[in-house]
Structure formats: C-alpha cells, structure tokens
C-alpha positions in Angstrom: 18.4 -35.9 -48.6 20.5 -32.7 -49.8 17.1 -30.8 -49.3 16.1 -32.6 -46.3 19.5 -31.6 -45.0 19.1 -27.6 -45.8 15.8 -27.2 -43.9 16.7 -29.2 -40.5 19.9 -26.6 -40.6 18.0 -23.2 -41.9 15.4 -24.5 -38.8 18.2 -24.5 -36.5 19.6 -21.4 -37.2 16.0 -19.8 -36.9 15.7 -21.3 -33.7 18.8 -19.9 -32.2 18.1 -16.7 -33.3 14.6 -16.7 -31.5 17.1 -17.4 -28.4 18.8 -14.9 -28.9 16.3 -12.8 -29.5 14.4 -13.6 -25.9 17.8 -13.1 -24.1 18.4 -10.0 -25.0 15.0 -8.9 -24.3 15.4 -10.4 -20.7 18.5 -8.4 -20.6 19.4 -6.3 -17.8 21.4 -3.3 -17.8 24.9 -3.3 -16.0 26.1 0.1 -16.7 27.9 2.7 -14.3 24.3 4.3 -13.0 23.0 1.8 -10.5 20.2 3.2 -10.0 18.4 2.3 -12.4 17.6 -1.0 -15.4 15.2 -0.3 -18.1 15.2 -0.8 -21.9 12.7 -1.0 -24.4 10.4 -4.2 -25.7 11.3 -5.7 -29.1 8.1 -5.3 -30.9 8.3 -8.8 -31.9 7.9 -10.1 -28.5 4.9 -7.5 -28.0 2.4 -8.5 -30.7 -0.1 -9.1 -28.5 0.3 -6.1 -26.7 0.8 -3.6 -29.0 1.4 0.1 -27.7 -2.2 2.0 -27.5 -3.7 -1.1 -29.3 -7.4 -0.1 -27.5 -8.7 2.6 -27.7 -9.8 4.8 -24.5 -13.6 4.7 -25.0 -13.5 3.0 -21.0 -12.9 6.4 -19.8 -16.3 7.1 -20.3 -17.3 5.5 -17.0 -15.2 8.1 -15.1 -16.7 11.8 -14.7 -14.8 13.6 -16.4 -15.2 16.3 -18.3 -14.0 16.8 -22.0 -12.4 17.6 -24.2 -9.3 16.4 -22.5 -5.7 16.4 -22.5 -4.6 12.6 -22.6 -1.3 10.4 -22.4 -0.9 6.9 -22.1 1.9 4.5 -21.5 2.2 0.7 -21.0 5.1 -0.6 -18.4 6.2 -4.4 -18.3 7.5 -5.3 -14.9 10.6 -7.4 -15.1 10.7 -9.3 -11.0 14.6 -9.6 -10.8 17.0 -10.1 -7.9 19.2 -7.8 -8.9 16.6 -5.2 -8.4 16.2 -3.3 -5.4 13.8 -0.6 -4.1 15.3 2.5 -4.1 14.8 6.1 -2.5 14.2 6.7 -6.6 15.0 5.1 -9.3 16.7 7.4 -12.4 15.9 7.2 -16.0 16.8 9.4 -18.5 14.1 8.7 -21.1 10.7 10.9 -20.8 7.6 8.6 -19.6 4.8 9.5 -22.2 4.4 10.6 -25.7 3.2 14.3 -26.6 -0.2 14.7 -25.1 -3.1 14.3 -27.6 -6.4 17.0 -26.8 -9.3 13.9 -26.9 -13.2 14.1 -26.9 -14.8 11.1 -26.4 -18.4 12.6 -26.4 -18.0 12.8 -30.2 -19.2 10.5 -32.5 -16.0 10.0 -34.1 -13.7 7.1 -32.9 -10.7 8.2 -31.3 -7.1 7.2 -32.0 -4.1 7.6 -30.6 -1.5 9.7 -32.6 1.4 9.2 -30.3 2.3 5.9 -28.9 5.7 4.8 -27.2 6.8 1.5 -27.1 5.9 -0.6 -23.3 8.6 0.3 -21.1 10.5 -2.7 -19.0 11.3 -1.7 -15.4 12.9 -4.2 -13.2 11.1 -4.3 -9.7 12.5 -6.4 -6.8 11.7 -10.4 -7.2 8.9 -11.4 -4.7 9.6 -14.1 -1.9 10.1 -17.3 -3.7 8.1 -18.6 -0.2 4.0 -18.4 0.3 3.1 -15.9 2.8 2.6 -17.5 6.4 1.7 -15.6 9.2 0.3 -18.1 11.2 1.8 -17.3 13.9 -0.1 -14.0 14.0 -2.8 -13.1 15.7 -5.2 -9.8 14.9 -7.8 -8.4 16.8 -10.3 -5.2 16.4 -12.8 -4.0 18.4 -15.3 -1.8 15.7 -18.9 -1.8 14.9 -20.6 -4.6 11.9 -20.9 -0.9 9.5 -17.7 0.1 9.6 -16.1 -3.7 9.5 -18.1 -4.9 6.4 -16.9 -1.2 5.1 -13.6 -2.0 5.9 -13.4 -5.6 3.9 -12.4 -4.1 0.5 -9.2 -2.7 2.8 -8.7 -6.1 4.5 -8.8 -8.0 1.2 -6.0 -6.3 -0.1 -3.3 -7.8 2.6 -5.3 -10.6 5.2 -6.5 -13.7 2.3 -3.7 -16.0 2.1 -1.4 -15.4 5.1 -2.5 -18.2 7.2 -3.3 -15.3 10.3 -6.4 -14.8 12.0 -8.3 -11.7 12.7 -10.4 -11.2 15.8 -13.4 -9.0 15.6 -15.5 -7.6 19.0 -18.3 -6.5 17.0 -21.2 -4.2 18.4 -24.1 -3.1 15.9 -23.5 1.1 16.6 -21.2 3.5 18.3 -24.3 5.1 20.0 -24.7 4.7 23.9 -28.5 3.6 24.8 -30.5 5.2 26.8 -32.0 4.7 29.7 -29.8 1.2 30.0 -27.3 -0.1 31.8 -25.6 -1.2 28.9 -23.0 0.5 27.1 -23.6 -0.4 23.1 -26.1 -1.6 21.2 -25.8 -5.1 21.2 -24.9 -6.6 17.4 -27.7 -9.3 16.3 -26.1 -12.5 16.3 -27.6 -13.8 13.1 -26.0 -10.7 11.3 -22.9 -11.2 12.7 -22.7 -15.1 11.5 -23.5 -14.1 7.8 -21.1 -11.3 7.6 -18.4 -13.8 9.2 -19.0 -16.6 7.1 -19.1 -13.4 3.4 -15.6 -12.6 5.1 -14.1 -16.2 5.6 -15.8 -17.4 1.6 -13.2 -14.8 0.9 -10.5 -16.5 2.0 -10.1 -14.2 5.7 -9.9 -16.1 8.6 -12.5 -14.5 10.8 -14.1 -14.8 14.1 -16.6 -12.1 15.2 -17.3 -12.0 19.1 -19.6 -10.1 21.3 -17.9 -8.1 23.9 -17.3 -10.1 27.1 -18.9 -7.1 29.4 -21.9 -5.6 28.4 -20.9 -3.0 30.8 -17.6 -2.6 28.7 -16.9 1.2 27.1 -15.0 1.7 24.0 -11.5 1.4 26.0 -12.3 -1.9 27.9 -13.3 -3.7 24.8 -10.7 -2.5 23.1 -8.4 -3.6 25.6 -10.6 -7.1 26.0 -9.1 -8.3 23.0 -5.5 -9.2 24.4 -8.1 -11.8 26.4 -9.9 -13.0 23.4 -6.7 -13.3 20.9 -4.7 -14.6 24.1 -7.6 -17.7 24.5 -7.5 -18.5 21.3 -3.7 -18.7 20.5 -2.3 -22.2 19.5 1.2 -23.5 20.2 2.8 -21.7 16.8 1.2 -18.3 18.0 3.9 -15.6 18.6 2.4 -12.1 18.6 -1.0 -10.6 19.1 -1.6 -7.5 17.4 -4.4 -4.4 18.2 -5.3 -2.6 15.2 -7.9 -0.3 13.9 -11.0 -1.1 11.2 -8.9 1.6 8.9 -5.2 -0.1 9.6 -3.6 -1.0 6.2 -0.9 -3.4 6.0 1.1 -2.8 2.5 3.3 -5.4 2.4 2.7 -8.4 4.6 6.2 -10.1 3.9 7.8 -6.6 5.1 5.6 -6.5 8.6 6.4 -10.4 9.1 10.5 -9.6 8.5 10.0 -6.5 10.9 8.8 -8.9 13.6 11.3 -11.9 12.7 14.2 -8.9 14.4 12.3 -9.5 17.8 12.4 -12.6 20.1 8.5 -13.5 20.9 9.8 -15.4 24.1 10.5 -12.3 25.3 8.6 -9.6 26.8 8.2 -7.1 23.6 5.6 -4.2 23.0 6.3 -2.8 19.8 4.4 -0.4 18.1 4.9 3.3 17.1 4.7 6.7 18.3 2.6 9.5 16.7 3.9 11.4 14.1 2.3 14.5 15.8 4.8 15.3 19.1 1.9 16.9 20.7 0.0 13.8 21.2 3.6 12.0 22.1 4.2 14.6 25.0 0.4 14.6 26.2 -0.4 10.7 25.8 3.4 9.8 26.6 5.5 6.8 25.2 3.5 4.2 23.8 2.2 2.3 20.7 -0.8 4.5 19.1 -3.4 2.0 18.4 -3.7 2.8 14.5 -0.6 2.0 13.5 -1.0 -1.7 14.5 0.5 -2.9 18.0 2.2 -5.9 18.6 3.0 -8.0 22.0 4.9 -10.7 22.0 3.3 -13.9 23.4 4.7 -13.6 26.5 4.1 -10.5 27.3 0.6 -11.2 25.9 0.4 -14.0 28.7 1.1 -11.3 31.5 -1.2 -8.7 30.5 -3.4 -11.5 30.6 -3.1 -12.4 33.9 -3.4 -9.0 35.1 -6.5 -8.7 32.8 -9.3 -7.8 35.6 -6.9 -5.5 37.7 -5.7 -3.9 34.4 -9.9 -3.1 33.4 -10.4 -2.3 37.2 -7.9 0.1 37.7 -7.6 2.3 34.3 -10.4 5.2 33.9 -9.1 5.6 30.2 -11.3 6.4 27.5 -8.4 5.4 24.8 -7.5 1.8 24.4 -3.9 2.2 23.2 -3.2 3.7 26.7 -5.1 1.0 28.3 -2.9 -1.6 26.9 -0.1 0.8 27.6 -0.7 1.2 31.2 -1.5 -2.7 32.1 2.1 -3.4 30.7 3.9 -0.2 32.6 2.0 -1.1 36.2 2.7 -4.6 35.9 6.2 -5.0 33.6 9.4 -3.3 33.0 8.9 -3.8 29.2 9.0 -0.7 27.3 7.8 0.5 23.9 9.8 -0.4 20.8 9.1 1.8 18.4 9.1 1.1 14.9 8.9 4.3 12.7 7.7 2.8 9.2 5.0 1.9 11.3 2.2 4.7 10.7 -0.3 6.5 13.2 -1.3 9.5 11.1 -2.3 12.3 13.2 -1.7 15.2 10.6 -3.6 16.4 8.5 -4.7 17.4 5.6 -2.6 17.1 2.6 -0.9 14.3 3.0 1.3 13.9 -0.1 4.7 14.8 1.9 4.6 11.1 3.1 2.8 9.2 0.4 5.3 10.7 -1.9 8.7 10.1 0.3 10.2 7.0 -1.2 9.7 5.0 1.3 7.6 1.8 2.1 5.3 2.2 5.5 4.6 -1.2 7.0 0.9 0.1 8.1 -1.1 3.1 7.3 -3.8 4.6 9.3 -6.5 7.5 8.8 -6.8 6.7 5.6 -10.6 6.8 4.8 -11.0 10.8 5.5 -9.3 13.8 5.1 -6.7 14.8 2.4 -7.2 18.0 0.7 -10.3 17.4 -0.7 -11.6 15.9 2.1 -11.9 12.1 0.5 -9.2 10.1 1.9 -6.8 8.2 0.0 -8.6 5.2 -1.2 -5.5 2.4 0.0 -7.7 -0.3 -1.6 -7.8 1.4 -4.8 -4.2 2.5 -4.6 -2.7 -0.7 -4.2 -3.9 -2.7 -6.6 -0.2 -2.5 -9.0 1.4 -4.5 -6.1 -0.3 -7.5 -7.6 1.6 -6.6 -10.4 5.3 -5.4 -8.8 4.4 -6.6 -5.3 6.5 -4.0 -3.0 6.7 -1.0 -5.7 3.8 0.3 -4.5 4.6 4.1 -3.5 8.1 3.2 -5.3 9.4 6.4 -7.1 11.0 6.8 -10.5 12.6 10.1 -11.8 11.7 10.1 -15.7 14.3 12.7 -17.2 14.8 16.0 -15.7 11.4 16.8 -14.3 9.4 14.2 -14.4 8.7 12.2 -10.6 6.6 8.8 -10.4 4.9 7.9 -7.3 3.7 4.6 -7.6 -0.1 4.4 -6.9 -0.1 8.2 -5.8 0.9 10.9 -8.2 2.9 11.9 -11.2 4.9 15.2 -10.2 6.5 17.2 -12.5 9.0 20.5 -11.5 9.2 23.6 -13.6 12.2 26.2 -13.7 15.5 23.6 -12.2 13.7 20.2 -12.1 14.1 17.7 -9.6 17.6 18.0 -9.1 16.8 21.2 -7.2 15.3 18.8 -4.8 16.9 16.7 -2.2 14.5 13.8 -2.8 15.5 11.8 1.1 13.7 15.0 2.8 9.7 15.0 2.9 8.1 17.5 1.8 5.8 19.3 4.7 2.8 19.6 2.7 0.5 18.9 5.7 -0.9 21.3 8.4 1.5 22.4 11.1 0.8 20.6 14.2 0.1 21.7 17.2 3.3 23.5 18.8 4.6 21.8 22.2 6.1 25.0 24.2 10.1 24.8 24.4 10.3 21.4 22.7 13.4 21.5 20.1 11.4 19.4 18.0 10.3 22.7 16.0 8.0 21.2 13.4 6.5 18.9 15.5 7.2 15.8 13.5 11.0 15.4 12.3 10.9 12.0 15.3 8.8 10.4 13.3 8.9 12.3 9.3 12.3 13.7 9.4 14.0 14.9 8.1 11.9 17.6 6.3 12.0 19.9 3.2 9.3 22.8 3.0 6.1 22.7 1.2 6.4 23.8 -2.4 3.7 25.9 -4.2 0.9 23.9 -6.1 0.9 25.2 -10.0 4.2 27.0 -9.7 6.2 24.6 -8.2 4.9 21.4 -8.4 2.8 20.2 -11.1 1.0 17.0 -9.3 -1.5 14.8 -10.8 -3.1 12.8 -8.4 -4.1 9.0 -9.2 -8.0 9.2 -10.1 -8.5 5.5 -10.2 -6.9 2.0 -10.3 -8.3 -1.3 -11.9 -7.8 -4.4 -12.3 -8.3 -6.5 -15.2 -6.7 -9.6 -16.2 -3.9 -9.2 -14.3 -3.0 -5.6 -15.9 -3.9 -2.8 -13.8 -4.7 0.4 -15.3 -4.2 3.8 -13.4 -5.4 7.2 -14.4 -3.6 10.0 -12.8 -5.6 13.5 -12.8 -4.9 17.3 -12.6 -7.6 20.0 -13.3 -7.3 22.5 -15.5 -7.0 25.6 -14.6 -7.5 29.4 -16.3 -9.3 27.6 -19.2 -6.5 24.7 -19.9 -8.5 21.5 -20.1 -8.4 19.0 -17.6 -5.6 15.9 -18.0 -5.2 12.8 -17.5 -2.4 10.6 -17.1 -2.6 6.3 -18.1 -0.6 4.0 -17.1 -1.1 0.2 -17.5 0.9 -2.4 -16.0 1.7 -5.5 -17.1 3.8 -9.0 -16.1 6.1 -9.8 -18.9 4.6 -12.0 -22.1 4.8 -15.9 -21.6 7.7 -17.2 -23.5 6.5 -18.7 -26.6 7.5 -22.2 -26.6 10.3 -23.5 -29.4 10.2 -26.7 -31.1 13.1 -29.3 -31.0 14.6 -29.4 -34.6 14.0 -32.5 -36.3 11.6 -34.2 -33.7 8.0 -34.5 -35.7 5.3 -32.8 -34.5 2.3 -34.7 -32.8 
C-alpha cells in the first residue's frame, strides 16, 4: 500500500512538472520593449524537430553552383492575440549560426557544424471566423493562356472564400484579319474543361464569351459590370474589376477594408497610380490592376447606363471606361485606398516589397524587377499558411540584420540599421516620369511616401533575395540568395517555418490505462 502510495505521488509530481514545463514554453514575453516576444524552444519539447536534423542534400534540385556558403535556421510561429504586426519587430539575438562553406557535389555527406536552437516568434492570431466573401463578386476579362497561367496566383487567395470570379475569356490577344470581329473567338469545349480544372480546385468559376463580338479590349473589359451585375444574388454587395496578374495577400484584410464602406451607397473605390504621371494624364480614378470595387448600387447604375456608357466612350483602357460611365452619369467619386497597389514603376522593386507594410493587392508582378523575372507572389507567399498575415512582415535581428518576410534578408555594414529610418521606403526603383511644376518632386510620395534614397548594392546594403519557397507538410522552407562577387562564393540563406509541436497528451494519475 506504502509503495503503491509512493508511485501515484512521484507520478503526480512528474506530471506537474510536465505542466510546468509546457507553460513556460508557451510563455510570452512582457518586458519594457514592446516590440517584440521571442524566446527559445526547450529542447525537450523539440525532439522531433531537432535543429538541422536533415541534412541539405534537397538543394541539389536548385541550380546552384558550389561550393557554397550556407546557413540555416528553423522558426516556430506562436499565433497570439497579443501579437501585432508591426512596422518591425526588434530582437536582439543574431538569426543564424556562423556560415558553414558546403559542397554537396562531393561524395562525402554533409553535416551541419553550427546549429541554433528553432526560434519562437509570436505572429498575430488569425480570425477565429472562416473566410466568407460571399458577398463578393470578381470579374476579368483575359485570354484562356494567360488565365490557366494565372491559376497558381489565384490559388493562393480565391479557394475557400465563398466569392465568385467572372471570366470573359477570348483564345488570343491578336486582332483577325480580314474580319469583322475583334478577337479570336475561345473554343467552347476548352473553356468548359479549364472551368470545371479551376472549380475541382475549389474556385468558383464561370468563364463567358464576350457579349459583342464586335467588342475591343476596353468594351469587354467594361462588359463585365453587366455580366457580374446579372449574376449577383440578394447577399451580393460589391463587384470588383481586376487584372489576370492582381494578387490579393490577405483576403480577411481586403474584406475589413470594404466592411469601412456602406454598399447601399454609391461607392467607387479603387486606387490611384503610384506613378503621378499617369495620375495627371489619365486623371482621378481606380487603375484597373489594383482591383476596383463598386458598390452594388452604384453597380446597378452603371448598369443601366450600360449601352450609352459602350456607345459614347472611344477609350482603348477599361479602367477609364468604368471611370467615365460613373462621372457622366453620377456624382460618386473615387475613393482611394492606398494599400491598394497599381504598380507602374519599375524596375527594382524592393523599396515597396521591403517597407513594412501589408498591400491589400499587388499588380505587375509577373515581369520586370531587376533581373527582369518578376517577383513570383505565388512562390512568395506560401509562409502565410504558416503565419497568415506576416507575409512581407519585417524583423530587425540585432544591429544589422533586417528580415523581410518572403522577400529578402538585408543586412547594413558601417552604422547598421539604426542609421535608417525604417517608416520611409527606400526609392530603389526608376525615377518616373517628371510632371512639369508639380510639387510632387519624385513622382510618387501620394502614393509611396514618404521616401528615403536608394542605398548602394554591396556597400550599403547587403540583400539576399528569396530564391525559392516550398511547401511541405505544413513547413515551408525558403532559401534566400546573394551572388558572390570578386571570387566570394555564392550564399544562401534557409529558413523553415513551422506551427508549434502538438501538445503531447498527459495521463490522469491513478486512472488505469485502457
């Protein structure tokens, strides 16, 4: 009885200790900075994730060229309330070990010599609510190329909202001769299978033929405030015009933006350019990329005005088609949402993907950039199935060290980062076009500002650029890239991000096991 006694109390004690142990390692920090709450794993809780546990023979895949220099670290998201989305988060530790020189075209197994422990980061808690935007209604007027091209894109933020896209389909851009038509009609069958691939993927699509076959560019893009309109239902509140390369990066974010606007009112929001030039030449109105939005009933006037609107306008742009159907026929005006993104600079584009802050849409995406690529969005935003909205979210690792989610990892010789003031964005695209006597000097501080000048590649800035992004098992692994330069070897950057380990569950002391 005496023994019996000994072991129900030592099991007790164990047990409490294991909840200790699990609440501390759920702890968060409270101290004075309150910008930011990490801490490091227990290892006991990690057994199953140990630090550099595989080795990186997956690399190989990748084109790269070795040797290499090489760093790895793991991160284990902690979703909190407390947690918000900061301009950057601050912590003091460094974010990788010592880089280790690797080969993995030799024969001999590699292992990793320097490991730090997973790092916790708490990221904002996502809406306790499934996404409904039901009341939503999308429409795109494209060709069947560039919209079964674009599915990777829509897959990242269209499955499992509840809102339906609209798709004027046409098979190619090319005008045909000697016809009074003005496309190349899409084949019907075509379009059936590629709608019925896009709905067994959980997208709620219906692809149309344009109702004109007289009907340029403009018309049908204008035609779809007809088609969407026809097909709303009673819970329908907005229609929305976007492009085959818009990207929505948080669906929760464009659905709160919208919840600020009364759809029983007359509302056309949408954005400006970034570029002033196109804003002073094109005037003020929603610039189709960025995604426009008109309230239902403003939706039902442009219907009504539908054939005067197509009749009257000798546009070749369908942004200032819709634009002009609501100024001849309303007194609504644009309301323009800045996060809200057009993109019309060019070329490097990192000033804006490395700002801090959270665009609700993203356009021009698939071209361009420095090396004349794009930014692959798709690829990119794979961690927010991880950390839902810390996508682009930055976190300052010590002195020099700058993380831009799903983008780059930036690092500041001479002063560091704190020579920086981190709320400007860096200008580290072309210079747009200049708009004589306009006060708006850079041509982009009513959209970007306010602004910080470019800084020097390689003296500067140290930037290495995210290569590529998987997901596997609900961990997604990012490599982050810089070429070598003046002999140095290329290096690359791994990060791999994880939900926190299941709670293992505890038995009840001195119930008998089944």
């Amino acid at each position: 009885m005496l023994l019996r006694t000994a072991i129900t109390t030592l099991v007790c004690l164990l047990s409490l200790t294991s909840i200790v142990f699990v609440a501390r390692l759920y702890r968060r920090d409270n101290s004075n900075n309150k910008t930011s709450s990490s801490t490091w794993i227990p290892s006991f809780s990690t057994q199953h994730i140990q630090p550099c546990s595989d080795n990186p023979d997956w690399l190989l895949s990748l084109d790269l060229t070795y040797p290499i220099n090489y760093a790895r670290r793991d991160i284990i998201v902690n979703p909190t309330s407390d947690a918000k989305r900061l301009s950057v988060t601050k912590l003091p530790a460094s974010l990788f070990p010592n880089f280790q020189t690797i080969d993995l075209t030799d024969k001999t197994k590699v292992q990793l010599k320097d490991c730090k422990d997973p790092l916790l980061l708490d990221v904002p808690e996502p809406p306790k609510d499934p996404v409904n935007a039901s009341h939503v209604l999308f429409g795109i007027s494209t060709t069947l190329t560039r919209l079964d091209d674009s599915i990777p894109s829509l897959l990242r933020w269209l499955p499992g909202t509840h809102a339906k896209l609209f798709v004027i389909a046409i098979k190619d851009d090319d005008v045909p001769e000697d016809s009074k038509n003005r496309y190349h009609a899409a084949d019907t069958k075509a379009m059936s299978e590629l709608q019925n691939r896009m709905r067994a993927l959980d997208m709620d699509v219906t692809i149309v033929h344009p109702l004109s076959k007289h009907h340029w560019f403009s018309q049908r893009y204008f035609s779809l405030v007809r088609v969407m309109y026809e097909h709303r239902q009673p819970s329908t509140q907005w229609i929305s015009l976007i492009d085959d390369d818009t990207f929505f990066l948080s669906i929760p974010s464009l659905l709160e933006m919208l919840a600020r606007f009364d759809p029983q009112q007359q509302y056309y929001v949408g954005a400006l350019s970034e570029d002033w030039w196109s804003v002073s030449r094109y005037g003020m109105m929603g610039f189709g990329g960025a995604g426009v939005f008109l309230s239902i009933t403003l939706a039902e006037v442009v219907n009504s005005k539908y054939d005067e609107c197509q009749e009257r306008s000798h546009t070749s742009a369908g942004d200032i088609r819709v634009r002009e159907c609501i100024s001849w026929y309303t007194r609504t005006k644009l309301t323009n949402i800045i996060d809200l993104h057009q993109i019309d600079i060019h070329n490097d584009l990192s000033g804006i993907y490395e700002s801090g802050r959270l665009p609700l849409s993203l356009h021009h995406w698939k071209g361009g950039g420095p090396d004349g690529k794009g930014y692959p969005l798709h690829t990119m935003h794979l961690v927010a199935d991880i950390c839902g909205d810390c996508f682009l979210q930055r976190w300052q690792f010590g002195n020099d060290m700058l993380l831009t989610n799903g983008f780059s990892i930036a690092t500041y010789p001479g002063a560091g980062v704190k020579a920086l003031d981190l709320e400007m964005m860096e200008e580290t695209w072309d210079h747009p076009s200049v708009v004589q006597d306009s006060v708006n000097t850079n041509g982009v501080d009513h959209s970007l500002g306010p602004t910080r000048p470019k800084l020097e590649l390689g003296k500067d800035k140290i930037q290495h650029r995210l290569l590529d992004s998987t997901l596997i098992n609900r961990t997604v692994r990012q490599l982050y890239f810089k070429a070598g330069v003046d002999g140095d070897y290329d290096t690359v950057l791994e990060l791999v991000w994880m939900h926190p380990p299941e709670p293992t569950p505890t038995p009840t002391p001195g119930l008998p096991e089944r």
